[in-house]
PDB file of N, CA, C and O in Angstrom, chain B, residues numbered from 101:
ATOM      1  N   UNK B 101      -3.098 -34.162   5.470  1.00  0.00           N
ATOM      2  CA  UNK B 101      -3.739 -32.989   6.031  1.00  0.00           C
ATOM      3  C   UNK B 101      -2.758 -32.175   6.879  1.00  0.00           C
ATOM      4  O   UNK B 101      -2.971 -30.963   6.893  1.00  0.00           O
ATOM      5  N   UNK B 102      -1.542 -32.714   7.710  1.00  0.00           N
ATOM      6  CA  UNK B 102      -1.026 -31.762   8.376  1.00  0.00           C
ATOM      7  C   UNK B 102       0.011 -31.770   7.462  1.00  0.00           C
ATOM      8  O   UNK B 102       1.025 -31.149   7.783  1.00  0.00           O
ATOM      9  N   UNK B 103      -0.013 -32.257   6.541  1.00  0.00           N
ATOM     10  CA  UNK B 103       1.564 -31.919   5.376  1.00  0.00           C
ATOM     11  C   UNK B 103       0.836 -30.382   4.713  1.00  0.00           C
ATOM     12  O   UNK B 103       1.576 -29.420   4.508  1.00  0.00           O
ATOM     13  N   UNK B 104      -0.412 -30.316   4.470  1.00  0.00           N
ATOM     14  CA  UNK B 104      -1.435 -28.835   4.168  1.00  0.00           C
ATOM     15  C   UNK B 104      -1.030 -28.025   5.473  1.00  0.00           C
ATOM     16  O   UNK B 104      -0.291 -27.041   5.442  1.00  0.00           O
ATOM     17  N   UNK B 105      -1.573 -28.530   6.570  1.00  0.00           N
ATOM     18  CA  UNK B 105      -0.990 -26.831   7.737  1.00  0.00           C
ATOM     19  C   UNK B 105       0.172 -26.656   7.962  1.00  0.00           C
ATOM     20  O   UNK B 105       0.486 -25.762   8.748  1.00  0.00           O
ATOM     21  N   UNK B 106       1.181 -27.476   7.328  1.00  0.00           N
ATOM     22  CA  UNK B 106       2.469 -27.092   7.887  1.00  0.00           C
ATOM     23  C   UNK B 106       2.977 -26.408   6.539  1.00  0.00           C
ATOM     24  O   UNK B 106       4.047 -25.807   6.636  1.00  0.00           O
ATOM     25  N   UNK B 107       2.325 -26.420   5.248  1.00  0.00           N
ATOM     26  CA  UNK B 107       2.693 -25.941   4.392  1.00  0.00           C
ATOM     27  C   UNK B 107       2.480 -24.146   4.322  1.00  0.00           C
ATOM     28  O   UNK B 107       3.175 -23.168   4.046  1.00  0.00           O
ATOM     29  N   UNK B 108       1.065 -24.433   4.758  1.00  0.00           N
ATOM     30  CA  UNK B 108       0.390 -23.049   5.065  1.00  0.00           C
ATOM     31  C   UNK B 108       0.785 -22.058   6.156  1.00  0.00           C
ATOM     32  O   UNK B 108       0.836 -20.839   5.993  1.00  0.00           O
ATOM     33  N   UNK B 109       1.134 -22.886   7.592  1.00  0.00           N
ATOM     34  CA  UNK B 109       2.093 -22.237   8.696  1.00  0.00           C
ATOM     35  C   UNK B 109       3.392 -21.689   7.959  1.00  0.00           C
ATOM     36  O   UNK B 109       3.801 -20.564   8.244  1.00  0.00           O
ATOM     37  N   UNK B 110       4.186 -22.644   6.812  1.00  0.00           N
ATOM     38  CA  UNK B 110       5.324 -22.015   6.733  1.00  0.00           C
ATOM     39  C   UNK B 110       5.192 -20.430   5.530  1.00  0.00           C
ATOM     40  O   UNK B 110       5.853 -19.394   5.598  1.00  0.00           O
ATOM     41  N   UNK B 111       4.012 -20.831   4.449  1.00  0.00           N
ATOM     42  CA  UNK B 111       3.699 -19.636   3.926  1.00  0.00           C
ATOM     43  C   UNK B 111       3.335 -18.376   4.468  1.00  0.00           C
ATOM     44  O   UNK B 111       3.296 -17.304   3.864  1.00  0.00           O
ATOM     45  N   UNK B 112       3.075 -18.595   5.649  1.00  0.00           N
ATOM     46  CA  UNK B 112       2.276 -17.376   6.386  1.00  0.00           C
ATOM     47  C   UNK B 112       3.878 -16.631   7.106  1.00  0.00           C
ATOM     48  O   UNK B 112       4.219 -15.449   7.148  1.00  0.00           O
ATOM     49  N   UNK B 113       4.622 -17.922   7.618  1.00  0.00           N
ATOM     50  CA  UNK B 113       5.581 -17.666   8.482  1.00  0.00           C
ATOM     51  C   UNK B 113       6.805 -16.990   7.679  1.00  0.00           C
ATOM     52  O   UNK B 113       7.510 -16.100   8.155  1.00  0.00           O
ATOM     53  N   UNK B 114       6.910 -17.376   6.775  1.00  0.00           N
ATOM     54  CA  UNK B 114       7.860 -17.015   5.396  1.00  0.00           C
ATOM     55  C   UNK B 114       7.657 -15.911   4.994  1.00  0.00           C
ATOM     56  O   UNK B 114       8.673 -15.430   4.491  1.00  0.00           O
ATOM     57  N   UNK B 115       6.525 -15.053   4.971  1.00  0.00           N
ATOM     58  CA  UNK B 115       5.697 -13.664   4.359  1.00  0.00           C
ATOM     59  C   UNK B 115       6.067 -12.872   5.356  1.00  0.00           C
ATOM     60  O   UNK B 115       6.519 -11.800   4.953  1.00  0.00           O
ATOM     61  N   UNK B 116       6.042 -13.010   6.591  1.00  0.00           N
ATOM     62  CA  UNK B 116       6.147 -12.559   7.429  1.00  0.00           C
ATOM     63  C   UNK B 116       7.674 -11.965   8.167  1.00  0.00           C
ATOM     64  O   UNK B 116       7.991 -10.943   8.776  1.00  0.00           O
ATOM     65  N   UNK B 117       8.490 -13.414   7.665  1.00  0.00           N
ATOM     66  CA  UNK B 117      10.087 -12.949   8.218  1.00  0.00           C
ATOM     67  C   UNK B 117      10.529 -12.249   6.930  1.00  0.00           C
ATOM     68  O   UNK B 117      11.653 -11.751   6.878  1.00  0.00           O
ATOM     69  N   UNK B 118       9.741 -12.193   5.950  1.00  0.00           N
ATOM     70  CA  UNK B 118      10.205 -11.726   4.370  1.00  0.00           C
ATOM     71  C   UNK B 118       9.855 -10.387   4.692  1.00  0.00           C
ATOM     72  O   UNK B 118      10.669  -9.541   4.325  1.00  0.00           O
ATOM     73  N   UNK B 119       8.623  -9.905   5.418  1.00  0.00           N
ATOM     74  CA  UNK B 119       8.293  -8.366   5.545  1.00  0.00           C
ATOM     75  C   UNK B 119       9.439  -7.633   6.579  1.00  0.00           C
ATOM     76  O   UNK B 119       9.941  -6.532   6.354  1.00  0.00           O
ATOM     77  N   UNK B 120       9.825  -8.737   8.098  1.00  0.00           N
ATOM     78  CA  UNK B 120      10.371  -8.064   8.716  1.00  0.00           C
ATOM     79  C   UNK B 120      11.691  -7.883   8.223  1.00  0.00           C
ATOM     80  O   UNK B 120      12.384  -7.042   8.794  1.00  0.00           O
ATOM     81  N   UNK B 121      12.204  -8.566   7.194  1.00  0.00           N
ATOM     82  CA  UNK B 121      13.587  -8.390   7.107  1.00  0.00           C
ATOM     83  C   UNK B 121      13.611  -7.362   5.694  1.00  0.00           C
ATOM     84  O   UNK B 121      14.689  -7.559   5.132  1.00  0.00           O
ATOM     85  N   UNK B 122      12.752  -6.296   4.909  1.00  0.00           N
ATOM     86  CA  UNK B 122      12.688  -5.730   4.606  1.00  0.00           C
ATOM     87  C   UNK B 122      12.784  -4.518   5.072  1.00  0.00           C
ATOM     88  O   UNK B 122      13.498  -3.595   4.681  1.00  0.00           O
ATOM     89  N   UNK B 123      11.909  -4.571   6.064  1.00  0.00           N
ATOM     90  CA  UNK B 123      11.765  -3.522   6.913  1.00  0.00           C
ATOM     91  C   UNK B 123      12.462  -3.083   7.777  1.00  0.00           C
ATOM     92  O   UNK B 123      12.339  -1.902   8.104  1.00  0.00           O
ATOM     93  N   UNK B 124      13.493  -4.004   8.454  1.00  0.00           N
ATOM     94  CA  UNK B 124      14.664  -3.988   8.593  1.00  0.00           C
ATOM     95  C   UNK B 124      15.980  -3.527   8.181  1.00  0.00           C
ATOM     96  O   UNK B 124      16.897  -3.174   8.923  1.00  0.00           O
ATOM     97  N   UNK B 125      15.960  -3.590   6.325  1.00  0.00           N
ATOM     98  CA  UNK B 125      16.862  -3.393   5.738  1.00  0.00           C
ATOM     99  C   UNK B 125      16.494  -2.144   5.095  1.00  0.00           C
ATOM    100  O   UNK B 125      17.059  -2.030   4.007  1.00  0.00           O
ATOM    101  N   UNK B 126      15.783  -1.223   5.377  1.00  0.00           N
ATOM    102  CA  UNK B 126      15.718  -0.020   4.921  1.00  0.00           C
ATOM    103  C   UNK B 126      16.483   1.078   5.941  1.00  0.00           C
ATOM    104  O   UNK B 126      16.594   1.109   7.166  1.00  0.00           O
ATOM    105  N   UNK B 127      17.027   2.091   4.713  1.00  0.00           N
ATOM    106  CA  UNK B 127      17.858   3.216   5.054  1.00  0.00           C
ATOM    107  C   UNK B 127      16.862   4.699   6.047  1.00  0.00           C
ATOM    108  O   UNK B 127      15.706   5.032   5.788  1.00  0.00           O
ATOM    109  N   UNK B 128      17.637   5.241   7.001  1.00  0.00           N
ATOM    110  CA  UNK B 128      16.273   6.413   6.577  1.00  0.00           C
ATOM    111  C   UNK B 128      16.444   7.511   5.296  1.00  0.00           C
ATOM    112  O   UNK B 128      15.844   8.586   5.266  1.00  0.00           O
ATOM    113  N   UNK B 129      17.003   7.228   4.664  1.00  0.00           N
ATOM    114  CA  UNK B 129      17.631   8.156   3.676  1.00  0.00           C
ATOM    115  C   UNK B 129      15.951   7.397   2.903  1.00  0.00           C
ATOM    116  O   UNK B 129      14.800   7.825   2.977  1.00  0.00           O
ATOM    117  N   UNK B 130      16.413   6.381   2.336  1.00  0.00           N
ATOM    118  CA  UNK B 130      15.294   5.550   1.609  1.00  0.00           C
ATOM    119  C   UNK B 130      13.737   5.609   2.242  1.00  0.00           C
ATOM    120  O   UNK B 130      12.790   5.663   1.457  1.00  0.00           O
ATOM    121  N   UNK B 131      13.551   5.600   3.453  1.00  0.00           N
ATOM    122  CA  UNK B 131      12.489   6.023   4.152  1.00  0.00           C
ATOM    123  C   UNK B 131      11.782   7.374   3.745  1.00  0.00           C
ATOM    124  O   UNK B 131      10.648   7.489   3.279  1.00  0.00           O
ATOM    125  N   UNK B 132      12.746   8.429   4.037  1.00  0.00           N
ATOM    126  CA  UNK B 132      12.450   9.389   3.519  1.00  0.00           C
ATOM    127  C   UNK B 132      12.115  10.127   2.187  1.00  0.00           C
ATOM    128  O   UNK B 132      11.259  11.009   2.120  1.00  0.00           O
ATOM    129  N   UNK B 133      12.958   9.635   0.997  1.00  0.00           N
ATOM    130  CA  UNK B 133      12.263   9.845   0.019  1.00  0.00           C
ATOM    131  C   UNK B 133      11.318   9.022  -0.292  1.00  0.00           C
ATOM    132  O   UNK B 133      10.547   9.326  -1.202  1.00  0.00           O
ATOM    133  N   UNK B 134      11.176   7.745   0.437  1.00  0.00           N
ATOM    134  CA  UNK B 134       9.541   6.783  -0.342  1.00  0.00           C
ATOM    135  C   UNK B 134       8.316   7.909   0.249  1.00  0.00           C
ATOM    136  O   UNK B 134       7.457   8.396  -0.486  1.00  0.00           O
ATOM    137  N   UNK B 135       8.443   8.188   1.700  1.00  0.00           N
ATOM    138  CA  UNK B 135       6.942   9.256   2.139  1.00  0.00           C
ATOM    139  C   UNK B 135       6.823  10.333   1.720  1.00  0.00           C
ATOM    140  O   UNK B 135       5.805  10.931   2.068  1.00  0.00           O
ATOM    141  N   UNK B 136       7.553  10.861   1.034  1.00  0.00           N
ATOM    142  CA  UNK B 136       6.723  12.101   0.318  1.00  0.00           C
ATOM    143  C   UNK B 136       5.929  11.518  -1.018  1.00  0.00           C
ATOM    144  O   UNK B 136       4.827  12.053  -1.147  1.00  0.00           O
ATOM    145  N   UNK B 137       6.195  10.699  -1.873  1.00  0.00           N
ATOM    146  CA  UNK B 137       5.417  10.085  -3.207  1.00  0.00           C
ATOM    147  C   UNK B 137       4.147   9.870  -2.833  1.00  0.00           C
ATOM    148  O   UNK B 137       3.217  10.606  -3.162  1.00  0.00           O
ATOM    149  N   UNK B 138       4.038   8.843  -2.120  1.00  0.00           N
ATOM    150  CA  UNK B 138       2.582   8.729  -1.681  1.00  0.00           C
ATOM    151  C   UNK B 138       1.586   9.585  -1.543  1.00  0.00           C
ATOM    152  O   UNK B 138       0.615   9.554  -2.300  1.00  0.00           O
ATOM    153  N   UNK B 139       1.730  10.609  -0.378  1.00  0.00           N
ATOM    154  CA  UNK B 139       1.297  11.776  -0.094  1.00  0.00           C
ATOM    155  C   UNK B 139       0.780  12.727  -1.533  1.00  0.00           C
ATOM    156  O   UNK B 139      -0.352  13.156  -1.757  1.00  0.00           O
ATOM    157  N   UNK B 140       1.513  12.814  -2.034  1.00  0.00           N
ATOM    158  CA  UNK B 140       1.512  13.838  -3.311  1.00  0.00           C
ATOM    159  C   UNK B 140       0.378  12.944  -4.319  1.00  0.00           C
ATOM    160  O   UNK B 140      -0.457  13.636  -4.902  1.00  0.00           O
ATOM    161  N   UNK B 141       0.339  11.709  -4.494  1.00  0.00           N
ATOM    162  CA  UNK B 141      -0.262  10.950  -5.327  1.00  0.00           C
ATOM    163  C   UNK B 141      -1.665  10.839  -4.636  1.00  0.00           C
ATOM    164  O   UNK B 141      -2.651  11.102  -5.323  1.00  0.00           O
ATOM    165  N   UNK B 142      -1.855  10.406  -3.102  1.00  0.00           N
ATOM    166  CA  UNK B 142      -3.340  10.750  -2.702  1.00  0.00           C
ATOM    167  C   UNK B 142      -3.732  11.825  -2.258  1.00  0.00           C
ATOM    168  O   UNK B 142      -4.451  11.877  -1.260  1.00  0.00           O
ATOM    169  N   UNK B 143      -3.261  13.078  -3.034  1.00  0.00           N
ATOM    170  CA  UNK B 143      -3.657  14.136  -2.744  1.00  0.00           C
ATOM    171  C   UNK B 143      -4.110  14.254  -3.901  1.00  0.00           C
ATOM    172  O   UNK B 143      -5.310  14.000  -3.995  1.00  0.00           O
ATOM    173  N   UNK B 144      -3.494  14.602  -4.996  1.00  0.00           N
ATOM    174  CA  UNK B 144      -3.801  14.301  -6.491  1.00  0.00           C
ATOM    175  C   UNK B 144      -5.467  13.456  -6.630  1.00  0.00           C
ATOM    176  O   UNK B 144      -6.536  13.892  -7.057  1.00  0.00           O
ATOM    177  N   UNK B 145      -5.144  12.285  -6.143  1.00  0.00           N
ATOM    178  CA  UNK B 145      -5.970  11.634  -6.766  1.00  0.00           C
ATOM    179  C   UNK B 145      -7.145  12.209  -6.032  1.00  0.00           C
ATOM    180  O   UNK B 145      -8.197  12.446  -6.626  1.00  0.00           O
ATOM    181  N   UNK B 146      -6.998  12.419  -4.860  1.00  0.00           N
ATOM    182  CA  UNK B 146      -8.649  12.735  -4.177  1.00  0.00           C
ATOM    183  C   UNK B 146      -8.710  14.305  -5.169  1.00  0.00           C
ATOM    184  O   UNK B 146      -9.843  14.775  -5.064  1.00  0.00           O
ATOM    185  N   UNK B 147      -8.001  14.991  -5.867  1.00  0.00           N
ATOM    186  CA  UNK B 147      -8.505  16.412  -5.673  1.00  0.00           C
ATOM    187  C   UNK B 147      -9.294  15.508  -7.650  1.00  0.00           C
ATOM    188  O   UNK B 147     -10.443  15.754  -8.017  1.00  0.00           O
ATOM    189  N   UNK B 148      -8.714  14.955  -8.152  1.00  0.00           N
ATOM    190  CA  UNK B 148      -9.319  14.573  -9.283  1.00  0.00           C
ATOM    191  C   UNK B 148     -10.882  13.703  -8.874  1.00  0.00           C
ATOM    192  O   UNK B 148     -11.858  13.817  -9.615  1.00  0.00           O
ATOM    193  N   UNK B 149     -10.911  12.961  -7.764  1.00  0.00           N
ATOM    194  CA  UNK B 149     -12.205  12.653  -7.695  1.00  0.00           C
ATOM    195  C   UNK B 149     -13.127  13.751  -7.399  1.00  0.00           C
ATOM    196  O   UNK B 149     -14.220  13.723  -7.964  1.00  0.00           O
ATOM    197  N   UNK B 150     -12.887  14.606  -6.690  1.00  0.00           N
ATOM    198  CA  UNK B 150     -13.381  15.864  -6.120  1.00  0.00           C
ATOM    199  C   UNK B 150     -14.139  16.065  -7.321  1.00  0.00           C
ATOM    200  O   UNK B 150     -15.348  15.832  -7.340  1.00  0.00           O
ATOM    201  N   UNK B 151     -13.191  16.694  -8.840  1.00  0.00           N
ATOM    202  CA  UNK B 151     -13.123  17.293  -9.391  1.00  0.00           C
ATOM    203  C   UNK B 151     -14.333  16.293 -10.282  1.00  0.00           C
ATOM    204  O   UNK B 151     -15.025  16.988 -11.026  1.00  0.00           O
ATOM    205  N   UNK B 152     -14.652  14.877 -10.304  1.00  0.00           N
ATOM    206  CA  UNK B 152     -15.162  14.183 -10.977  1.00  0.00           C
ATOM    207  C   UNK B 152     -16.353  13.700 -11.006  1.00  0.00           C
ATOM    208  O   UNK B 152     -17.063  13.229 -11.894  1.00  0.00           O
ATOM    209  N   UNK B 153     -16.505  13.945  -9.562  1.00  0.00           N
ATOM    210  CA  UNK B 153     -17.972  13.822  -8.580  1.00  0.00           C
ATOM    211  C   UNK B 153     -18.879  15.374  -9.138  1.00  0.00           C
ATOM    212  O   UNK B 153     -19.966  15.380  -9.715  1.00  0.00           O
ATOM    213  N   UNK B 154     -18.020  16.626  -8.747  1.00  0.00           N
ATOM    214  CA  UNK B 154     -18.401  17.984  -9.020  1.00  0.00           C
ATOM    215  C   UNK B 154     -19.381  17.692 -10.394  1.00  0.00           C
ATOM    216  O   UNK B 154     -20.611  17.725 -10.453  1.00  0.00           O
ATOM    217  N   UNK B 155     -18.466  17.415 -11.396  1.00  0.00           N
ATOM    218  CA  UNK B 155     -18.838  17.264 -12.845  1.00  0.00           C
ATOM    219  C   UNK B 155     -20.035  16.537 -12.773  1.00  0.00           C
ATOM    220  O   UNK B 155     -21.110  16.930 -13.225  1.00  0.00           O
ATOM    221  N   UNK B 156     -19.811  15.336 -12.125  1.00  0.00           N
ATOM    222  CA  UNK B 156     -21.243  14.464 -12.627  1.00  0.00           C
ATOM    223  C   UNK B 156     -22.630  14.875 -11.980  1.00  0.00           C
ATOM    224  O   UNK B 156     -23.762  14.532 -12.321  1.00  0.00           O
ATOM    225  N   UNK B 157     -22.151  15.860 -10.762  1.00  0.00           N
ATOM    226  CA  UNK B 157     -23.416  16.132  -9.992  1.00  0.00           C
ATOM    227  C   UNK B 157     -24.033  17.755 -11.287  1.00  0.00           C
ATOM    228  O   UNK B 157     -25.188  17.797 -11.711  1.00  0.00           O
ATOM    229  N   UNK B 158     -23.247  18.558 -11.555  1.00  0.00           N
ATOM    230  CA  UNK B 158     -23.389  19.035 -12.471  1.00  0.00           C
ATOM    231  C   UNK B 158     -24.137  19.119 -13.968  1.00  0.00           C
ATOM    232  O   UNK B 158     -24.606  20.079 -14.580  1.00  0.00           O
ATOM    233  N   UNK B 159     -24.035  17.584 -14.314  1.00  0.00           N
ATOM    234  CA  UNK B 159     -24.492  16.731 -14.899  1.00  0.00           C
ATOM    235  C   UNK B 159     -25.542  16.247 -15.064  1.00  0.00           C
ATOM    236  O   UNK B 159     -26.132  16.054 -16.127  1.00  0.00           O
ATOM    237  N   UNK B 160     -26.024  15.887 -13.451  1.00  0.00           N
ATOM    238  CA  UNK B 160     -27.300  15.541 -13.200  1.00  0.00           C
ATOM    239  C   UNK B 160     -28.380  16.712 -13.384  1.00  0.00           C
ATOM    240  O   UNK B 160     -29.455  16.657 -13.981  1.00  0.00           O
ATOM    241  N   UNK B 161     -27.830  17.719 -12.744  1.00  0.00           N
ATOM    242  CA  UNK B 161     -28.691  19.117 -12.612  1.00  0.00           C
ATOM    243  C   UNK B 161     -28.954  19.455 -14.092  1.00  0.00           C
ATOM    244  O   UNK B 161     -29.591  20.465 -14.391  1.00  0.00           O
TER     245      UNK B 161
END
């Protein structure tokens, strides 16, 4: 049983120094072009739900 929480402490603990040392190892060059993608993609996508909801209420009527 503690060979299970020490397995699970180190999975949790391992995920964790794995995120900070990512996050760590980023450029701001690399920073900067990852935040504009996002942005552009949930903008997109909400204006297509917009656009999908419109239709079905349309639909209903």
């Amino acid at each position: 049983m503690i060979v299970l929480a020490y397995a699970i402490l180190g999975i949790f603990f391992g995920i964790q120094l794995f995120s900070l040392v990512s996050i760590l190892l980023q450029t701001p060059a690399v920073l900067q072009k990852r935040t504009h993608f996002p942005q552009v993609s949930i903008l997109l996508a909400a204006r297509n739900e917009e656009k999908l909801i419109i239709r079905n209420l349309e639909a209903i009527e």
